[in-house]
C-alpha angles and dihedrals in degrees: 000000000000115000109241093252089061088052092054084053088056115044082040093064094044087060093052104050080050089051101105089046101047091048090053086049093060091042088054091062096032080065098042094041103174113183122238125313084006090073095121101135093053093039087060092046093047088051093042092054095046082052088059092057099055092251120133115237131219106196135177095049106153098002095301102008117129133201137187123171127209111205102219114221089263139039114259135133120303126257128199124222119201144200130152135238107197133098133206120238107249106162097194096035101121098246094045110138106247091231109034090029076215104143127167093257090159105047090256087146089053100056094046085056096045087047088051094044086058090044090058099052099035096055091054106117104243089047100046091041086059096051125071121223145022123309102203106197113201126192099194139199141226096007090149100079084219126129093034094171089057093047092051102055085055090058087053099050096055104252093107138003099197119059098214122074097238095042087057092049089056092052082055101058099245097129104051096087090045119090106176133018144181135179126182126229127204116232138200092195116118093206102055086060131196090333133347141195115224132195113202146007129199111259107224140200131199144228140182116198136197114196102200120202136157121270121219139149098305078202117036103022116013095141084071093061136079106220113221098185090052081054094046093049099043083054092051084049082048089046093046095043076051084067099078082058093058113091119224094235093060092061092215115186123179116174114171128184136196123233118175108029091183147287109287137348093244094055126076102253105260100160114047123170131193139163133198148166121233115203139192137166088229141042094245104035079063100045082057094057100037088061101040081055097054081053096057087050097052091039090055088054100044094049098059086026103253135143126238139196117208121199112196105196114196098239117175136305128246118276128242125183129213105242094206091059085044101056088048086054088054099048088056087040095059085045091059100036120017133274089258091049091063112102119190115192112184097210131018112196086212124097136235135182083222087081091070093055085056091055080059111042131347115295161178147213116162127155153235137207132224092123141105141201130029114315120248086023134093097263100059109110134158107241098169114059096163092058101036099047109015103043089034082059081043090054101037097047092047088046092050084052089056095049099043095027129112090011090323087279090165101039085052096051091045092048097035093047106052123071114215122250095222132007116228101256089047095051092047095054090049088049087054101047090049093072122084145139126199136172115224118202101223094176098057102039 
C-alpha cells in the first residue's frame, strides 16, 4: 500500500499532466457564466466531464446540481467535495455575457475546474484503491444569494423551497450520507497571500419589503396622500440610529436598498419597494437584528400611516470551520506554496451557504489566490490559472489523502469527533420557522 506522501506525488503529477486542459476548462465556463439554478451549460459540462471519468452522475439536483460519487477500496466515512456553478451578474466585468450581463466576479469557474482537476487524479485506480470511504464530489448551484425575486418565484412555484443551492441539497437529502466536506474558494486579497486558511463567515437572512401608501395629486392634493417612500426612508433613518446597538463582534451588516421609489414623479408614492440582507457572526447576534430591523420598518409606516409587508427569506448560517481539517489543509498548503505564503483571516462579513453544511458535519472552506480586483465588481479577474485552479486540485486532492488515507484515520476521528450543531431535521425546521410575511397596518396602529 502506497504512504500517503507517495499518493500526493501522484495524483500531483496527474494534475499536472491535465494542467493545460483544466485551465481551458475554467476558462470554458468563465466565457458561458449562467447565475444560480440557471446554471445548464455548466451542469452538462460537469456531468460530461464526471462521465469521462467513468463516474456516474447524478444531475438536476436542485434544479442544476450535479453529483458523482467514487467508492474508495475500503469501506470509511464519506467526504464531499465541492465546487459552484453559479455567476453574479456584473454587467461591465470583462467577461459579462452581453444578454444575461451574468460574468464569473467571484472565481466560480475556477473552483468547478479545481474540483474537477481532484476528481481526475483521486479516481485513478491505484489512488482510490488506497483510500477508505466514499469522495462525493458536488457541483452545486446558486451559491451567490443574487436575483431574489426570481428565486422566489421558483420557490413559489414549487421547484424549490430554499433559495440557496446547498440548502436546498440538504432538503433533498443529499447530505445525509456525507459526513465531512470542504470546498476551496479563490481570493484577490494580498493579504491573504498564496493560500489561506479562514475561520468564520456572517450567516445572513433576507427580506423584501412593500411600503404601501396611498397615491394622490404630489402638486395639487398631497394632503390627500399617504406617502410610502417617506415611510420607506424614515424606516432606512430607523434602521441606521439601530447601528450604535450592533456590537462589533457580531460583525452586523444591513444594507438595504430601494427598488421601486414610485410610479411617477407627479403622484404621491403609494407602492415602495426595497431589499435588503441582514448579517451577523452568530445566530443570535442575527436573530437580534433581524428583529430591531422588522421594527424600523414598521416604525417608518406607521409614522406617515402606511402599511408594509415584510418578507423574511431564510438566507445562510454562519459558518464555522473545523479547525482539525483545517490544520490538515494548511500543512499541504505550506507544502505548495511556501510557509510565508500562507494568510489566516479570523472572520469574513460575507455569507456562504457553506455555513449551513457546517451546522450539519465538520467542514472547510480555505482559499487561494490567483485573482484581482475587488470580489462581486467588474475588476475582479483571475490572473493566475496555474495557481487558482492547478495548485487549489493539488490542495484539495492531497487534502482528501490526508483525510481517507491509512483507514481514514483521520476522516473517522474529525467526524466522529465533532458533534453537530444542528441535526437535519432540526436545521430544516428552524429553517422553516425562520420565513414569514406579514403585513403590518401602520395606519391604523
Amino acid at each position: 500500500m502506497p504512504s500517503k506522501e507517495e499518493l500526493k506525488r501522484r495524483v500531483s503529477e496527474i494534475i499536472d499532466e491535465k494542467a493545460e486542459d483544466l485551465v481551458a476548462l475554467a476558462k470554458t465556463i468563465l466565457k458561458n457564466p449562467e447565475p444560480g439554478f440557471r446554471e445548464l451549460k455548466t451542469a452538462k459540462l460537469v456531468a460530461e466531464r464526471f462521465g469521462a471519468l467513468g463516474l456516474q452522475p447524478r444531475s438536476g439536483l436542485a434544479i442544476t446540481g450535479v453529483r458523482a460519487d467514487a467508492w474508495c477500496g475500503t469501506p470509511g466515512p464519506t467526504l464531499a467535495m465541492l465546487g459552484e456553478l453559479d455567476s453574479l451578474i456584473v454587467g461591465d466585468h470583462p467577461h459579462a455575457d452581453p444578454d444575461t450581463k451574468a460574468a464569473h466576479a467571484c472565481g466560480h469557474h475556477c473552483q468547478i475546474a479545481m474540483m474537477l482537476g481532484a476528481a481526475t487524479a483521486l479516481t485513478q485506480p491505484d489512488v482510490l484503491g488506497s483510500l477508505a470511504g466514499r469522495i462525493a464530489f458536488m457541483a452545486v448551484p446558486a451559491e451567490e444569494y443574487i436575483e431574489i425575486e426570481f428565486r422566489d418565484e421558483l420557490r413559489r412555484a414549487g421547484k424549490i423551497e430554499f433559495l440557496g443551492g446547498k440548502p436546498e441539497l440538504v432538503r433533498l437529502g443529499e447530505f445525509d450520507d456525507v459526513h465531512l466536506a470542504m470546498m476551496l474558494h479563490t481570493t484577490s486579497n494580498p493579504a491573504e497571500k498564496l493560500m489561506c486558511i479562514s475561520n468564520t463567515n456572517n450567516g445572513t437572512v433576507a427580506k423584501r419589503i412593500q411600503f404601501i401608501g396611498k397615491a394622490s395629486h404630489a402638486g395639487g392634493a398631497p394632503h390627500l396622500g399617504v406617502n410610502a417612500l417617506n415611510a420607506a426612508t424614515l424606516a432606512l433613518s430607523a434602521i441606521a440610529y439601530n447601528r450604535e446597538t450592533f456590537r462589533d463582534e457580531d460583525s452586523i451588516r444591513v444594507h438595504p436598498i430601494i427598488t421601486k421609489g414610485g410610479e411617477a414623479v407627479s403622484a404621491v408614492p403609494s407602492d415602495v419597494r426595497m431589499e435588503t440582507f441582514v448579517r451577523g457572526k452568530t445566530l443570535e447576534a442575527l436573530m437580534d437584528a433581524n428583529t430591531k430591523v422588522d421594527r424600523a420598518l414598521k416604525a417608518g409606516a406607521m409614522a406617515v400611516g402606511a402599511q408594509v409587508k415584510i418578507q423574511t427569506i431564510p438566507g445562510y448560517m454562519p459558518l464555522q470551520q473545523n479547525k482539525a481539517m483545517a490544520e490538515i489543509f494548511r500543512a499541504n498548503a505550506v507544502e505548495l506554496v511556501g510557509e510565508e505564503n500562507v494568510g489566516y483571516v479570523h472572520h469574513r462579513g460575507g455569507s456562504t451557504d457553506m455555513g449551513d453544511i457546517s451546522h450539519l458535519m465538520p467542514v472547510i472552506h480555505p482559499y487561494v489566490g490567483g485573482a484581482t480586483g475587488l470580489g462581486h465588481g467588474s475588476t475582479y479577474v483571475i490572473e493566475d490559472y496555474s495557481l487558482a485552479v492547478i495548485k487549489g486540485a493539488k490542495a484539495l486532492a492531497h487534502t482528501a489523502i490526508d483525510l481517507l488515507g491509512d483507514g481514514a484515520s483521520h476522516g473517522n476521528s474529525i467526524a466522529g469527533g465533532q458533534r453537530p450543531e444542528m441535526s437535519v431535521s432540526e436545521y430544516l425546521k428552524f429553517m422553516r420557522n425562520l420565513a414569514s410575511e406579514e403585513l403590518f397596518e401602520g395606519a391604523k396602529s
